[in-house]
C-alpha positions in Angstrom: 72.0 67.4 114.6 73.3 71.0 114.3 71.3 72.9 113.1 70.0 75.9 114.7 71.9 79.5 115.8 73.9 77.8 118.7 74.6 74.1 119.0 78.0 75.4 116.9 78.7 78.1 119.2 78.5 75.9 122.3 80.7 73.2 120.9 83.5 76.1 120.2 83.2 75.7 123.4 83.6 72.6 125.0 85.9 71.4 122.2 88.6 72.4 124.8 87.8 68.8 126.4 87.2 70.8 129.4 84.2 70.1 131.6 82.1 73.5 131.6 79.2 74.3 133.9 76.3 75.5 132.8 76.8 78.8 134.6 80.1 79.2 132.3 78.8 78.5 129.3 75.9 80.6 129.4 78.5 83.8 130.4 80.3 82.6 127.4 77.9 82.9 125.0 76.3 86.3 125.5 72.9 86.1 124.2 72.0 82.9 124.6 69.0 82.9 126.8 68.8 80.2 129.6 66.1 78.3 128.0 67.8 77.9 124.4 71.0 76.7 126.2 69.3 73.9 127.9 67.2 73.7 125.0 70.6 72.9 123.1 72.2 71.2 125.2 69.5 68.6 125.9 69.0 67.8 121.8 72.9 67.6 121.8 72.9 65.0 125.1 69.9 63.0 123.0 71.9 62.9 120.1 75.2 62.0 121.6 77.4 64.9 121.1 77.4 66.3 124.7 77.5 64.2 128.0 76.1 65.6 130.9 77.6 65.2 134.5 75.9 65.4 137.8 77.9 65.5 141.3 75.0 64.3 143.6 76.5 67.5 146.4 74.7 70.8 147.9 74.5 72.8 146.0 73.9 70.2 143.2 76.8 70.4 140.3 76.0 69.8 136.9 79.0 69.6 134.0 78.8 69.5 130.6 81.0 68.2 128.0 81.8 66.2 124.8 81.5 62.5 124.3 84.7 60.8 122.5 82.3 61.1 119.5 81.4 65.1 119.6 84.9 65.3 120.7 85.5 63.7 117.1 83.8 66.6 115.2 86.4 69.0 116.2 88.3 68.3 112.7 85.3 68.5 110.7 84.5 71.8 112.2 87.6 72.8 111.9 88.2 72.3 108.2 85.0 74.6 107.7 86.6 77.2 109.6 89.9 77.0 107.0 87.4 76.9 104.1 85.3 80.2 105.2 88.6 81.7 105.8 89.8 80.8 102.2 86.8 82.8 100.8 87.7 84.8 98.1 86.3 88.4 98.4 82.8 89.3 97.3 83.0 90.6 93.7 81.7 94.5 93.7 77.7 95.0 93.9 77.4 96.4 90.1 79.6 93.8 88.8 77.8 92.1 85.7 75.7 94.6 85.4 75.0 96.0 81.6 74.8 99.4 81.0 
């Protein structure tokens, strides 16, 4: 359910619990081309991370944000980020090398 370059990257944003537009979140995410965000965004609504709003106005309005359970992810995602911080440093390239 997230795999792929940017479903991670557009739940860093949205994990604020604020409603985003799609307008915002493709200026957030430089990059991203239009396609791949609604692409992303679309397998994320299917699979009940992201909820998607639409205010029936002109111009039409569309909001996205998370369902209580993407919402519940945010721990999860952020106890990777601790671990990858906790990374000890890569050991030097000729290290265990005979000579």
């Amino acid at each position: 359910m997230l795999d792929g370059r940017w479903k991670l990257v557009i739940l860093f944003h949205l994990f604020s619990g604020k409603l985003l537009r799609f307008c915002d979140l493709a200026r957030a995410i430089p990059g991203i081309s239009q396609k791949m965000l609604i692409q992303q965004l679309r397998q994320m609504e299917n699979d009940g991370i992201v909820r998607r709003i639409v205010h029936h106005q002109v111009p039409p309005k569309v909001e996205y944000g998370l369902t209580d359970w993407g919402q519940s992810l945010c721990p999860a995602l952020d106890g990777l980020l601790t671990w990858a911080e906790q990374r000890p440093p890569a050991p030097p390239l000729d290290a265990g090398r005979n000579e």
